[in-house]
C-alpha positions as CSV (number, residue, x, y, z in Angstrom):
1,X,-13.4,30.9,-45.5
2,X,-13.6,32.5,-48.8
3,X,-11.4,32.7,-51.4
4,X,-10.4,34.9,-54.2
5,X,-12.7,32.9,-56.7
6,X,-15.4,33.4,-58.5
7,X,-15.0,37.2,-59.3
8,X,-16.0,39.2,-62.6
9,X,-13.9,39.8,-65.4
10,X,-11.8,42.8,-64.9
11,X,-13.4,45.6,-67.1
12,X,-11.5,48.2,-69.2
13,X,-9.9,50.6,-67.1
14,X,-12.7,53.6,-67.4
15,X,-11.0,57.4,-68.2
16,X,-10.8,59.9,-65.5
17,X,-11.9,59.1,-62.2
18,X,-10.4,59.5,-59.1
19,X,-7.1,58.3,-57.8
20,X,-8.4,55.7,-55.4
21,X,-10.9,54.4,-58.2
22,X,-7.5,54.0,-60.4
23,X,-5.6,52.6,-58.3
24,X,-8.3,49.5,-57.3
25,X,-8.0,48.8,-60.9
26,X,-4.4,48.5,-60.2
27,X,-1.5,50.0,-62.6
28,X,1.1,48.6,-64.8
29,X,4.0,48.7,-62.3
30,X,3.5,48.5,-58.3
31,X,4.3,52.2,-56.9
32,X,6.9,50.4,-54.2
33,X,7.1,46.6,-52.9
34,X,8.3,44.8,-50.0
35,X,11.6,42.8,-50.8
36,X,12.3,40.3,-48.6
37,X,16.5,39.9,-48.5
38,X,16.5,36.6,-46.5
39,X,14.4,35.5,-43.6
40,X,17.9,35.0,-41.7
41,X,17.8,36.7,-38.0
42,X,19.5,38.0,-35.6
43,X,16.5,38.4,-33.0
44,X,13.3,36.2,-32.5
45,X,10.6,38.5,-32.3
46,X,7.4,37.2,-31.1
47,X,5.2,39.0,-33.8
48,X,7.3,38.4,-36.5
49,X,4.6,38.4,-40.0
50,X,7.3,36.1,-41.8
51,X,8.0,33.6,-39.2
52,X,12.2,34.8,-39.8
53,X,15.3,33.5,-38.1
54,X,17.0,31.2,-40.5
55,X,18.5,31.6,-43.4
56,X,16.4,30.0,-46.7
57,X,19.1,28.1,-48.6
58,X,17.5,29.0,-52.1
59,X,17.7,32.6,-51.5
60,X,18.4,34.6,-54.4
61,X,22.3,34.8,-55.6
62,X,23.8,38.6,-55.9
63,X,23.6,38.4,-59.8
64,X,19.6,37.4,-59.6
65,X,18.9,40.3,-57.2
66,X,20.6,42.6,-59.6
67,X,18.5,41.5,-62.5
68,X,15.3,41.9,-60.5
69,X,16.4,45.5,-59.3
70,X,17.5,46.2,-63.5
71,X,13.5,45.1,-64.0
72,X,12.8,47.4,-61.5
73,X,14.2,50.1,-63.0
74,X,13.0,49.7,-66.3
75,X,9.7,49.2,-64.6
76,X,10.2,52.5,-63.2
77,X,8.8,51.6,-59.8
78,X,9.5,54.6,-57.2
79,X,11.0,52.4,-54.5
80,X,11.5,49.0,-53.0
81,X,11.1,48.4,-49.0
82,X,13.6,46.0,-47.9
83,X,13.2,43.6,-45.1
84,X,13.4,39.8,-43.7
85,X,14.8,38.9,-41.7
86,X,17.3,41.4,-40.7
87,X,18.4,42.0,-44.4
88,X,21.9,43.2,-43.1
89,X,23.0,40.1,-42.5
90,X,23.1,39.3,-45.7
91,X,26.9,39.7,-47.0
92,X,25.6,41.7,-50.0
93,X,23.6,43.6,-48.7
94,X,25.3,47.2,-48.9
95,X,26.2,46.5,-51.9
96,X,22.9,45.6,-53.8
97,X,21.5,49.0,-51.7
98,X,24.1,50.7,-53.8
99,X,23.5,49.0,-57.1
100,X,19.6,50.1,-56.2
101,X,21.3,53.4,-55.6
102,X,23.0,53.3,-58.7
103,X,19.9,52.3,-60.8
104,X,17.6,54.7,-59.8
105,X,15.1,52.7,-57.9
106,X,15.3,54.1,-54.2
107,X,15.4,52.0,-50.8
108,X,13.6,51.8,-47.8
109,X,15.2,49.1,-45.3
110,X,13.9,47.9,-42.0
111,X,16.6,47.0,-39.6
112,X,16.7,46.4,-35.9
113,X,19.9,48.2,-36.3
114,X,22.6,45.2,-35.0
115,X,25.0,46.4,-37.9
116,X,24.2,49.7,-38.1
117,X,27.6,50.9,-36.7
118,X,29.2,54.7,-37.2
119,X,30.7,53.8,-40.4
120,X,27.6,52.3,-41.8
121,X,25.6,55.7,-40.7
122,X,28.2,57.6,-42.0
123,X,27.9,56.0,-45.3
124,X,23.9,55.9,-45.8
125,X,24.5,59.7,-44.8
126,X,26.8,60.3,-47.6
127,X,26.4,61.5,-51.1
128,X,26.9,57.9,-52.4
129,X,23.5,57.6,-51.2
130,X,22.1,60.8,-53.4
131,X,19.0,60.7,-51.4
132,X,17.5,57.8,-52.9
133,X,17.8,55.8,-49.1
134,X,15.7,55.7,-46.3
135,X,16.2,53.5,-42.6
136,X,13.3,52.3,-40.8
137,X,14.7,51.0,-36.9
138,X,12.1,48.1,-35.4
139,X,11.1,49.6,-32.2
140,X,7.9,48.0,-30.6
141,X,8.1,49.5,-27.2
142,X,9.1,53.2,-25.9
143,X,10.6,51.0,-22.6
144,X,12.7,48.3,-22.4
145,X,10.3,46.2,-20.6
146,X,7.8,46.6,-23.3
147,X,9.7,46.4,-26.5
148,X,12.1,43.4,-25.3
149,X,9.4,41.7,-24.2
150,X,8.5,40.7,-28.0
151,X,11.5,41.7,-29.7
152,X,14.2,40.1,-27.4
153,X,16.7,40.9,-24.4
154,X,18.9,44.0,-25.4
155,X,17.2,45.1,-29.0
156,X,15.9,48.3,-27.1
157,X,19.5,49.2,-27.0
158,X,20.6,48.5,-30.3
159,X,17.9,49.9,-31.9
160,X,18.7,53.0,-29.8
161,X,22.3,52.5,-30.5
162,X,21.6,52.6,-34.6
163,X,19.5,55.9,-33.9
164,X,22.5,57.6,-32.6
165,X,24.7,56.6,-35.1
166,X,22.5,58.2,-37.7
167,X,21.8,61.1,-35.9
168,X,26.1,61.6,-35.3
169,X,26.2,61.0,-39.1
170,X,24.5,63.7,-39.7
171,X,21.6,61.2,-41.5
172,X,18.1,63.0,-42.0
173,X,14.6,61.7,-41.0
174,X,15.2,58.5,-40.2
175,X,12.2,56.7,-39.4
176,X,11.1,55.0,-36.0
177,X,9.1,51.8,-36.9
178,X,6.6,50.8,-34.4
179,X,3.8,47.6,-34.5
180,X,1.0,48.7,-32.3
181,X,0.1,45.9,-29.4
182,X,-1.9,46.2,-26.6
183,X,1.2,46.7,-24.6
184,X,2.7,49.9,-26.3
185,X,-0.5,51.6,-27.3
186,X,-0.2,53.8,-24.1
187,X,3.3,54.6,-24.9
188,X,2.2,56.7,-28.5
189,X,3.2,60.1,-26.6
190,X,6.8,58.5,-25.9
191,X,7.2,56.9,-29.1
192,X,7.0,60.7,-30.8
193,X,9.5,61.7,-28.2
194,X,11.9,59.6,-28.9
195,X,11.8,60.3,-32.6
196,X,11.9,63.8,-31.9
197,X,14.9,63.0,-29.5
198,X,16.3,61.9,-32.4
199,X,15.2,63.9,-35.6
200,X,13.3,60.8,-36.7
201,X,9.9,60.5,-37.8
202,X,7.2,58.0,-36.1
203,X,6.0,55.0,-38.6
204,X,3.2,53.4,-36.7
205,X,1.7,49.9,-38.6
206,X,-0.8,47.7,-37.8
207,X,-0.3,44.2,-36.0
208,X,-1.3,41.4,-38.1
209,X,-2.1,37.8,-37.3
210,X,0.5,36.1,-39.8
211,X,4.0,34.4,-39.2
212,X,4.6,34.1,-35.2
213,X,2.3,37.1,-35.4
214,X,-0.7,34.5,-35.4
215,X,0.4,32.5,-32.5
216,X,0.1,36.1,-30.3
217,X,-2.4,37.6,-32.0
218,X,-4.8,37.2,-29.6
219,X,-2.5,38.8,-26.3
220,X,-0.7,41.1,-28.4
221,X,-3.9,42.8,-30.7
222,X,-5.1,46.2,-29.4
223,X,-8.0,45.8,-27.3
224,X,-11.3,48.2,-29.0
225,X,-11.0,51.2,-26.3
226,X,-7.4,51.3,-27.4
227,X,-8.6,51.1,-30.8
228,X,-10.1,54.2,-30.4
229,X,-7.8,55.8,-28.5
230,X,-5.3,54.6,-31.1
231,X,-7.8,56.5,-33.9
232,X,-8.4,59.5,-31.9
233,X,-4.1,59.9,-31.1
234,X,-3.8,59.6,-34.8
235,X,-6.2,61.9,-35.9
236,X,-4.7,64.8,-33.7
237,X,-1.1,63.8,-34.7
238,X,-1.6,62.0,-38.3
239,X,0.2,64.8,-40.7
240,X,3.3,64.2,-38.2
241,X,3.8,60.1,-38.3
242,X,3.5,57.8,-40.8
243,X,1.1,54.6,-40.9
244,X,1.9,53.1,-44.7
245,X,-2.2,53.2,-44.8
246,X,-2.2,50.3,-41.8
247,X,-5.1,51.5,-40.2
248,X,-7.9,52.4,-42.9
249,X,-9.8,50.4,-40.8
250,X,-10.7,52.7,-37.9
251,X,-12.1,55.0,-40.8
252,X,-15.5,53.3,-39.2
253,X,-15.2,55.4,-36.3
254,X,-16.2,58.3,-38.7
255,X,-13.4,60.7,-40.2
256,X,-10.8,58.6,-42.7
257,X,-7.4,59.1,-41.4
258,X,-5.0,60.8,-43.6
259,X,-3.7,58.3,-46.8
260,X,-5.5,56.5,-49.5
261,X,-7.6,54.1,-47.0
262,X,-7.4,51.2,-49.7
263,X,-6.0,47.7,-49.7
264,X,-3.4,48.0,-51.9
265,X,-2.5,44.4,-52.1
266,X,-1.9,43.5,-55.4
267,X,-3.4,46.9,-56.9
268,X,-0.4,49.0,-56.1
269,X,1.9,46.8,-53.9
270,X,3.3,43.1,-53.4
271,X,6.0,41.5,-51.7
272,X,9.1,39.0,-53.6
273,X,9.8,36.9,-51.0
274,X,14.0,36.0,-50.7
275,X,13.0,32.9,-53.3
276,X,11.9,35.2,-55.7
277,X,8.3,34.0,-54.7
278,X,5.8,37.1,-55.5
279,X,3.1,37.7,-52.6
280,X,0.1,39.9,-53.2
281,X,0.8,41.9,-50.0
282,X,3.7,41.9,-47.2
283,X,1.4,41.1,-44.6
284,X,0.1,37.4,-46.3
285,X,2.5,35.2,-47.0
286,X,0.5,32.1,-47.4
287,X,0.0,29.8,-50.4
288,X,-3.1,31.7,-51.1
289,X,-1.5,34.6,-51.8
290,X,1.0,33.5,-53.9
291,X,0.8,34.9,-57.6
292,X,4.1,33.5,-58.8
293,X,7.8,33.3,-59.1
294,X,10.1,35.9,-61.3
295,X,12.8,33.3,-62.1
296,X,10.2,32.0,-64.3
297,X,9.6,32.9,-67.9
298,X,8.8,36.7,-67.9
299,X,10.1,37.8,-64.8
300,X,8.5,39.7,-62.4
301,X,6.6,42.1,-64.8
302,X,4.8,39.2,-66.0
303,X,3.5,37.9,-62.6
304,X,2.8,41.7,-61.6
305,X,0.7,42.1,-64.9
306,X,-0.7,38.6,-65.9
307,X,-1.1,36.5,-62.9
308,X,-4.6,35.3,-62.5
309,X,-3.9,36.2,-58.6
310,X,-3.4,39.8,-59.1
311,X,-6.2,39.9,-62.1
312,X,-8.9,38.7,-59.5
313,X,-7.5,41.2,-57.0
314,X,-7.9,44.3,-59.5
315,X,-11.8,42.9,-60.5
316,X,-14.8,44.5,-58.2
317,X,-15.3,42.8,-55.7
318,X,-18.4,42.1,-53.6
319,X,-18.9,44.2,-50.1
320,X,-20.2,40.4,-48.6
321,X,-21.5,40.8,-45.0
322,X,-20.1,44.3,-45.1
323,X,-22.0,45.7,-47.9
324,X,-25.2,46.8,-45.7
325,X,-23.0,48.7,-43.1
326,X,-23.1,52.1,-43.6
327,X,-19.3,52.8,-43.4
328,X,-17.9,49.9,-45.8
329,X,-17.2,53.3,-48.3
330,X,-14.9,54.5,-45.2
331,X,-13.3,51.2,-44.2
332,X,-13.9,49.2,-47.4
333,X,-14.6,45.9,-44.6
334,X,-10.8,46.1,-43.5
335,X,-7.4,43.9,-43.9
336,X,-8.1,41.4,-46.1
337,X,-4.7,39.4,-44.5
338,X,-5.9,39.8,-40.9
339,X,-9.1,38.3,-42.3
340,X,-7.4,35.2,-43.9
341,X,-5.3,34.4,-40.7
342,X,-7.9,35.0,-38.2
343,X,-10.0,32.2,-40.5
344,X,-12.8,35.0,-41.3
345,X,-14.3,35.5,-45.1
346,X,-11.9,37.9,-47.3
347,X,-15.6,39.9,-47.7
348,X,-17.1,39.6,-43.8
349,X,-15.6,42.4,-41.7
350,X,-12.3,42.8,-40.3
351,X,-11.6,40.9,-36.9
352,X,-10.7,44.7,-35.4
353,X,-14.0,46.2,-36.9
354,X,-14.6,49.0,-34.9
355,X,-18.6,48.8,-35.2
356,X,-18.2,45.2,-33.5
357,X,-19.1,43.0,-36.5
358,X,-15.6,41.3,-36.1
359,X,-16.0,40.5,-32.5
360,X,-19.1,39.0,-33.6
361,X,-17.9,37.2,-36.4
362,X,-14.9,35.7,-34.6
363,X,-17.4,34.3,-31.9
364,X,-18.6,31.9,-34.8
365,X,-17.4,29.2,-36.1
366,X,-14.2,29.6,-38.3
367,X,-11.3,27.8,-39.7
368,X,-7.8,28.9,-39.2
369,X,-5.7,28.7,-42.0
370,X,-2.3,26.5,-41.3
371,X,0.7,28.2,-41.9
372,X,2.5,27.6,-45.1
373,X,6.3,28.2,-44.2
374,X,7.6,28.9,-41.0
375,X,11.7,29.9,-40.9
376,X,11.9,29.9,-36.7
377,X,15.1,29.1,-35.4
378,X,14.8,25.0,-34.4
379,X,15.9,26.2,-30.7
380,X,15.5,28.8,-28.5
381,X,18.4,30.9,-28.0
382,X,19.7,33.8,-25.8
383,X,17.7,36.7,-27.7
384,X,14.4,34.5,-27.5
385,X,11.8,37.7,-26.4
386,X,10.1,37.3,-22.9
387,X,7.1,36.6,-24.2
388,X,7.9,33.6,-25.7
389,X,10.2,32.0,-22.9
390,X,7.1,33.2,-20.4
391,X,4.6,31.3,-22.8
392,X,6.9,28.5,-23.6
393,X,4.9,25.1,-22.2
394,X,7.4,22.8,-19.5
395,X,6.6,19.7,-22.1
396,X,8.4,22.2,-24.5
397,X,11.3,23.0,-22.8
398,X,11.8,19.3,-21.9
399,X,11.8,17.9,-25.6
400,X,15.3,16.8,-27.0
401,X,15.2,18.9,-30.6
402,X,17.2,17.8,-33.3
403,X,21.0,19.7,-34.0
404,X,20.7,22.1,-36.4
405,X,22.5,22.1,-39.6
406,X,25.2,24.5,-38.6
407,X,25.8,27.1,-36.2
408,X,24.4,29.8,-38.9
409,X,21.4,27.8,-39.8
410,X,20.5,28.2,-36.0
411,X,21.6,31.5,-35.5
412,X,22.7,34.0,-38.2
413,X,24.2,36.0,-35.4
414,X,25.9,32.6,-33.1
415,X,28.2,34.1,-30.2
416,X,28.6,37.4,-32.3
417,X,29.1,40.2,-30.4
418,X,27.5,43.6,-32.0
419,X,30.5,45.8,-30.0
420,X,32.8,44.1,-31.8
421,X,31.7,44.6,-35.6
422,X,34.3,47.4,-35.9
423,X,37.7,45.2,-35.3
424,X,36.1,42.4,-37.6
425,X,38.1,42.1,-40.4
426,X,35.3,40.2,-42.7
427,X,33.4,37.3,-42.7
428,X,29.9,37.0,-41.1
429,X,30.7,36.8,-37.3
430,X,29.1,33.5,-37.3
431,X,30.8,30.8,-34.9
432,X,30.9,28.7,-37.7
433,X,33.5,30.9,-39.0
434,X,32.1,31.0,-42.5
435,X,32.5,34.1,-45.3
436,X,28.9,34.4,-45.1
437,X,28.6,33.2,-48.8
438,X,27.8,29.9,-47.6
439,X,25.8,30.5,-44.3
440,X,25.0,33.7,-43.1
């Protein structure tokens, strides 16, 4: 497998050129980044990229997150996507979204919608919100059947729940966030319904084999003819749905779909994991990727700037294997974390190449990287997806597992009831009755 070593020097930043030859240089602040709240869940899904469920107990305090969004702002990065976990179940949640608000640094947060209740929708609709907040609901299946099977019994109807209550609020453009599998791909026409159903716009983004996501990789990856079909859905509804530049890969089957088809990992985005830990993209959270911590001396502008990680990332870099074919220019040899995770070289071809060098190269021999964190819940519980209780082996279900710590550091969410959030009076829900300072 090869690593980021070994690279030139990165050279002075040439004037003029185009906006894709800037940006590989990378640029003094990262244009938005993934924060990671908490890696406490709510739900277990099957794919999840950060292995979430329960809670880290070194997460950042409120007052930290605040300095970090400050050095945003003075950073002047455009936005910060927000994620985990289900980063609402973190007690201070709505109110660092406001302080973000209030700082001019703008949010985009993924939710699978448990506590996005009328009063919450009322609120993100409201000027208090000026604008500067978007909501992304997880929905991986335009069924039921499909999207519980990797997200969990019942978060089909909470996700379309939270849809509703934007949509009563009087909230504009939400966005419908949907991970393409082999099992949805057919469903593309659907998925645009329903976020025309609900006057929400269609974020599609590419499956990667990190977190959970590498244990299912193999059943739940798009199969090539749905590949294409995938490429050619886009291509005659691309201006209309969003894909965060997931799929700069299919650019191999000729025409580049509309976005910057680049890997922006540590060029123009990152990921500060709920540590503070600072990841060179969202979709590789692995030791490998790791490029520092912002509790450390200089903060986060310092690891963005300086880190020897990022340098090497910004540096040219060799086309490998890829070099000869004529559409690396198009496709640049693909994801450089689905690469890592599948145990391929960061310069061979991606394990979805569209030309067939990944099947290829996946046929030889390879090593698969071993995870570097995993947050899963200790035990199944009651929103386990179907996939996993279908997969789970019998000398699995068998084993005696150890108690967890407490009711919240097995299940955030512990005999909570979502109907009931309105008539809760505060706390976390948890059946450990905590405040949610000290467990949720």
């Amino acid at each position: 497998m090869t690593t980021l070593q070994n690279r030139e020097a990165a050279p002075a930043r040439p004037l003029g050129g185009t906006l894709i030859e800037q940006f590989e240089l990378g640029l003094d602040a990262p244009i938005c980044l993934t924060w990671e709240l908490t890696y406490a869940c709510n739900l277990e899904c099957a794919h999840c990229l950060s292995s979430s469920g329960r809670r880290d107990p070194r997460e950042l305090s409120t007052e930290q997150c605040e300095a970090v969004i400050d050095e945003l702002q003075r950073m002047q990065v455009f936005y910060v996507n927000i994620g985990g976990g289900e980063p609402t179940i973190r007690p201070d949640f709505w109110h660092l979204l406001e302080y973000a608000v209030n700082h001019q640094v703008g949010v985009k947060f993924s939710t699978n919608g448990v506590r996005l209740d009328a009063e919450r929708a009322a609120f993100l609709a409201s000027p208090a919100c000026n604008g500067y907040v978007d909501v992304q609901i997880s929905l991986d299946g335009a069924t039921a059947e499909v999207n519980d099977y990797v997200r969990g019994p019942g978060s089909y109807d909470t996700a379309l729940r939270a849809l509703a209550n934007l949509q009563d609020a009087g909230f504009k453009d939400a966005k419908i966030s949907v991970v393409c599998t082999r099992q949805n791909i057919g469903q593309l026409d659907e998925f645009k319904a329903l976020a025309d159903r609900f006057g929400a716009t269609l974020r599609l983004t590419r499956l990667r084999p990190s977190g959970r996501g590498a244990d299912v990789w193999d059943e739940l990856h798009p199969l090539p003819h749905q590949q294409r079909e995938l490429y050619d859905w886009l291509m005659a509804h691309g201006e209309n749905v969003l894909t965060g530049d997931s799929f700069f890969h299919l650019a191999a089957f000729g025409e580049s779909l509309p976005g910057l088809n680049l890997c922006g990992a540590g060029r123009v985005v990152c990921l500060i994991d709920p540590i503070g830990d600072v990841y060179a993209c969202p979709f590789a959270i692995h030791d490998n990727f790791l490029a520092g911590n912002l509790l450390d001396e200089g903060g986060f502008q310092r690891v963005w700037q300086t880190s020897a990680l990022f340098t090497e990332l910004r540096s040219p870099q060799t086309g490998g294997a890829c070099s000869s074919c004529q559409f690396f220019d198009s496709c640049r040899g693909g994801c450089m974390a689905a690469k890592f995770f599948t145990g391929l070289p960061l310069d061979g071809p991606d394990p979805e190449c569209v030309q067939g060098y990944g099947e290829q190269a996946l046929a030889g021999p390879r090593e698969i990287p071993a995870a570097s964190q995993d947050h899963s819940k200790a035990n199944p519980t009651r929103n386990q997806p179907v996939m996993l209780t279908l997969s789970r082996r019998p000398d699995e279900l068998s084993l005696p597992a150890a108690p967890p710590v407490s009711a919240c550091a097995e299940n955030p969410l512990a005999g909570f009831d979502p109907a009931s959030l309105d008539t809760l009076p505060g706390g976390c829900g948890c059946s450990a009755g905590g405040t949610g300072k000290a467990c949720c």
